[in-house]
KESE-861954 format. One line per 4 residues: number of its first residue (from 0); their letters; for each residue x, z, y of C-alpha. Coordinates in steps of 0.001 Angstrom, whole numbers. Layout:
REM KESE-861954
NUM) A) X:Z:Y | ...
***
This chain:
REM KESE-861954
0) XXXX) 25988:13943:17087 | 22415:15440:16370 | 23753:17734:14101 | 26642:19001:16329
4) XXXX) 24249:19375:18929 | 21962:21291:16304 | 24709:23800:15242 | 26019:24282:18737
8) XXXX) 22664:25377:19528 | 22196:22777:22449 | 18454:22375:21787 | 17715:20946:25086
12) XXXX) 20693:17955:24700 | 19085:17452:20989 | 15550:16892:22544 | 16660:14592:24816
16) XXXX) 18763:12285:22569 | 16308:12071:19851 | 13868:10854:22551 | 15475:8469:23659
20) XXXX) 14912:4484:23087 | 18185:3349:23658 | 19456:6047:21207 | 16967:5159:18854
24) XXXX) 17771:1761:18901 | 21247:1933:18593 | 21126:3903:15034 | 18812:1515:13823
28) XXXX) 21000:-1435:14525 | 24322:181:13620 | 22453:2432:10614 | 18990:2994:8757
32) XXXX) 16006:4360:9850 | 16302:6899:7224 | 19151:8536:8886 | 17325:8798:12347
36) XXXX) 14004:10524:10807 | 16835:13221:8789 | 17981:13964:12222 | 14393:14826:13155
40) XXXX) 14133:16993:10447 | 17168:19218:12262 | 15230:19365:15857 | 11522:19933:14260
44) XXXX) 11878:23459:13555 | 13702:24711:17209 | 10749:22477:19416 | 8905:24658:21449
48) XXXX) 5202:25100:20394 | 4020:26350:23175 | 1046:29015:23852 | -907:28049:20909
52) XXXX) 1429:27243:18067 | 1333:23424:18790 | 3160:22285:22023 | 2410:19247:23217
56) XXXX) 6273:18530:22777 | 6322:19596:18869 | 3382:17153:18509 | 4597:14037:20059
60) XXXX) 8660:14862:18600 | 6649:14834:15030 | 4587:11873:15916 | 7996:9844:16823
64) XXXX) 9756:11127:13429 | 6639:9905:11451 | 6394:6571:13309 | 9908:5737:12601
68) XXXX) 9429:6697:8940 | 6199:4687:8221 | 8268:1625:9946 | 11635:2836:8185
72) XXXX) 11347:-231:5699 | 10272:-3031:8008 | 13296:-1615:10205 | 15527:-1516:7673
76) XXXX) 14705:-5247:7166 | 14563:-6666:10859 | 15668:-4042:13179 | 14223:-6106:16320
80) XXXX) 10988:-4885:15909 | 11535:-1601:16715 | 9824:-1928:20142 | 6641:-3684:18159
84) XXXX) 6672:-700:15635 | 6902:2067:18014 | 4136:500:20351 | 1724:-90:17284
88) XXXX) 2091:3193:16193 | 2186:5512:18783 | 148:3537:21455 | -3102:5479:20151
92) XXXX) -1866:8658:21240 | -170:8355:24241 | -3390:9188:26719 | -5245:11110:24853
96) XXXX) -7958:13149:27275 | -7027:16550:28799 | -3432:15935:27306 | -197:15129:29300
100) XXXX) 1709:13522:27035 | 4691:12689:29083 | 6871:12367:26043 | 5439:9580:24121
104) XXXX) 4855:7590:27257 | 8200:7909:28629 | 9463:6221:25110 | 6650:3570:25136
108) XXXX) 8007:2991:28416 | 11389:2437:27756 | 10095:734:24275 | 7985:-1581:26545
112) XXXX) 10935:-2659:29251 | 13253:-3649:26165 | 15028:-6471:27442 | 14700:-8185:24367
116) XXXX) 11199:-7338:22801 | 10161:-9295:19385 | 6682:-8754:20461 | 4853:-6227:22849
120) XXXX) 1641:-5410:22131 | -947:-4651:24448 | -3099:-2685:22467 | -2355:-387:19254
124) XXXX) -3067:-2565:16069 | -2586:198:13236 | -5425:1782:12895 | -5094:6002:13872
128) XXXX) -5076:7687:10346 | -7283:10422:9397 | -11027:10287:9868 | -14385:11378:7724
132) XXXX) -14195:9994:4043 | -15577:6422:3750 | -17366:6951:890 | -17381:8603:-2376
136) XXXX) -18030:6318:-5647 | -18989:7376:-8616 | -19755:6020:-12849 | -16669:6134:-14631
140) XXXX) -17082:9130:-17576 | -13366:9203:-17633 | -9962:9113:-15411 | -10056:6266:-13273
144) XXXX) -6468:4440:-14151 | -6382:1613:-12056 | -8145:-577:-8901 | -7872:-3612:-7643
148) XXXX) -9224:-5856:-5296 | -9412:-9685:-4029 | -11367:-11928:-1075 | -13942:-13634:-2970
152) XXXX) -15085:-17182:-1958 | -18475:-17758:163 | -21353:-18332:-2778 | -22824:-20857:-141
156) XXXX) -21811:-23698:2515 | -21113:-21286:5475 | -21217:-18538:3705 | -19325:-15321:4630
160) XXXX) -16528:-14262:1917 | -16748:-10708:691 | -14480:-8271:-1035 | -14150:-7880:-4792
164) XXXX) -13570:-4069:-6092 | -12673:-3757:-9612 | -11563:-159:-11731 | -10458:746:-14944
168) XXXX) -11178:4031:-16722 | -10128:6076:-19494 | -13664:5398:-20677 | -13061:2385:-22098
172) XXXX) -14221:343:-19324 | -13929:-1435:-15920 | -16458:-1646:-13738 | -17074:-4011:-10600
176) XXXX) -18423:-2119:-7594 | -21017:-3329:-4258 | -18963:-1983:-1040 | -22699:-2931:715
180) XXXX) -24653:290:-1487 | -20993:1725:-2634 | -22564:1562:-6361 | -21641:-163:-9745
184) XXXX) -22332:-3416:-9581 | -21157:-4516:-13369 | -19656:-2926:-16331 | -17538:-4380:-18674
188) XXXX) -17565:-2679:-22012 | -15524:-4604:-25170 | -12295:-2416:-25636 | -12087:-36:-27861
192) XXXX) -9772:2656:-26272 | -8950:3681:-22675 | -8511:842:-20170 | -5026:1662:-18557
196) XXXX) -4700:-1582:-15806 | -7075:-4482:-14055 | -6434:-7465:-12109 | -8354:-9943:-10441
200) XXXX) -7740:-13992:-9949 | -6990:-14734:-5844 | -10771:-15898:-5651 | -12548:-12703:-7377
204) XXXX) -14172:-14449:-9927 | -12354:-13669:-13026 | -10558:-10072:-14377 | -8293:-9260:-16799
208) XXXX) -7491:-5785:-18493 | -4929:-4483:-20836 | -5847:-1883:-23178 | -4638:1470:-25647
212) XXXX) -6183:-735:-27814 | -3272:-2993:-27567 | -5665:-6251:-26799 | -5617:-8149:-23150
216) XXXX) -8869:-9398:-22237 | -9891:-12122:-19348 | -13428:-11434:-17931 | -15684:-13388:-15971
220) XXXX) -16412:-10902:-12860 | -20235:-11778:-11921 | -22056:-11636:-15084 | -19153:-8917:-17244
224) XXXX) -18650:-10852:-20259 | -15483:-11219:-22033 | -14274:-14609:-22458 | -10851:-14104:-24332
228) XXXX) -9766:-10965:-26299 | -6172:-11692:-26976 | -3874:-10196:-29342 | -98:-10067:-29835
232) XXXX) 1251:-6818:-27824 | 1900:-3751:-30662 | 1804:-926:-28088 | -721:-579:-25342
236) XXXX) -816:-2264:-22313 | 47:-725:-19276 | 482:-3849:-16458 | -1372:-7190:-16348
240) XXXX) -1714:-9971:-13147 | -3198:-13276:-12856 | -1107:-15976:-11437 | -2660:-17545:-7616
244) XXXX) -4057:-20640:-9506 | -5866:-18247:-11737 | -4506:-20141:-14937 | -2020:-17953:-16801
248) XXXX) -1854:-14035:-17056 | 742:-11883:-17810 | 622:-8430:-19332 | 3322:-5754:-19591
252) XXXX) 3506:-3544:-22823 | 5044:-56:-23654 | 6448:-2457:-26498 | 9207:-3684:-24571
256) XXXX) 7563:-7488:-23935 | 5787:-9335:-21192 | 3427:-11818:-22801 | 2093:-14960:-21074
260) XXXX) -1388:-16267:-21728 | -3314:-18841:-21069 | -6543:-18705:-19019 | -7444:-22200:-17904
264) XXXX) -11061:-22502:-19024 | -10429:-26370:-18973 | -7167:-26167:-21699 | -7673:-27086:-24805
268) XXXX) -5437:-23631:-25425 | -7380:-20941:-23516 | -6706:-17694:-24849 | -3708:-18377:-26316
272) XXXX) -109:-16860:-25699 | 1867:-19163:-23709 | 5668:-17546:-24327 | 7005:-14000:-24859
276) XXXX) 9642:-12722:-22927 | 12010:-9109:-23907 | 14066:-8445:-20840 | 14285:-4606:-21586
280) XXXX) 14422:-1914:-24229 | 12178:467:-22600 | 8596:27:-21701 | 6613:-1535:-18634
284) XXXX) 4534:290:-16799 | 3790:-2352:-14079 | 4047:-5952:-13116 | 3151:-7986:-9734
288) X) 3740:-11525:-9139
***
């Protein structure tokens, strides 16, 4: 229908059917999400703009199409929360001041009244993108290649846990950064060629990389020292992850294999590969658990 409407020329009748919630929510039960936003894509360019190039109209029509495609997956998966979606997204920007936006609240409206709501909430809980850069951190020499992060336990009885940020560079290093002074905090030199991939036990307190140099190497995050260098792979390593318990690691290779090691301090076999696993000819380029 959209794109009849489209080629007849019936700009007004488009407008008003991509706008509305019962529309909306029909396609997304009977459809995808993707196939609503590519219907956008046919009104976008005949919205009005109004005196200075950006109508209140274009602006809330390409607010909708971007709302439904950041929630296209979720959707996708459980179409009932389109009325939670829509609310979370676009509450933010329905009264902004000195603007009427009479668009985006009569669909909030309608999105509100569902007779059926998952959940309504009362206030927007995705945070409004855009804003001033956070903060700018620098002391790699070389291409950062990967980051990771993980909730670190309280160092103390009532202590408060904090964020672990860990990066890997084409310097031959990772590094462990303070999000209090946005500086390095450690830096873990032992490999002998770029670092292409990090990851961090659930608790922050150990890392492992994977290598050009071919090598996988567990590290304890607060002091930087290596505690295993393990060998096997014959290509470098592009993916590793730790397991939730912290005990085994996995790393991904461009030579076809996953390899499983063990990282349990306690075991009588820490460091050692666990089992080796070749469920493809090609090589890995990432892994999560």
């Amino acid at each position: 229908l959209p794109h009849c409407l489209s080629s007849c020329g019936r700009t007004e009748e488009l407008s008003a059917l991509l706008v509305d919630f019962r529309w909306i929510q029909a396609c997304v039960l009977t459809t995808s999400c993707g196939d609503i936003v590519k219907d956008f894509a046919h009104i976008i360019p005949v919205v009005p703009l109004g005196r200075n190039g950006r109508g209140t109209m274009y602006r809330d029509v390409r607010l909708l199409s971007e709302a439904l495609a950041l929630s296209s997956d979720g959707l996708n998966a459980d179409p009932a929360h389109l009325c939670t979606q829509l609310v979370g997204r676009l509450l933010p920007y329905a009264t902004p001041s000195g603007e009427n936006r009479l668009l985006l609240k009569s669909i909030l409206q309608q999105a509100i009244e569902d007779t059926c709501p998952v959940l309504v909430p009362t206030n927007p809980f995705f945070r409004v993108p855009g804003g001033p850069l956070l903060a700018s951190m620098e002391g790699h020499r070389g291409a950062v290649s990967c980051i990771t992060s993980s909730l670190t336990s309280p160092t103390h009885p009532g202590g408060v846990a904090s964020i672990a940020l860990f990066s890997s560079s084409w310097d031959n290093s990772l590094k462990s950064w303070d999000l209090g002074t946005m500086g390095v905090a450690k830096t873990f030199d032992g490999h002998s060629d770029r670092v292409l991939c990090v990851a961090s036990s659930a608790d922050g307190s150990h890392v492992v990389s994977g290598s050009k140099d071919r090598s996988v190497r567990l590290w304890e995050a607060c002091t930087g020292h290596c505690l295993a260098a393990m060998q096997g792979h014959t290509a470098e390593v592009n993916a590793v992850v730790m397991t939730t318990d912290g005990n085994k690691a996995a790393s991904g290779s461009a030579d076809s294999t996953i390899m499983v090691w063990n990282v349990d301090r306690q075991s009588s076999t820490f460091g050692q590969l666990v089992f080796t696993m070749k469920p493809l000819k090609s090589s890995f380029l990432s892994m999560t658990l």
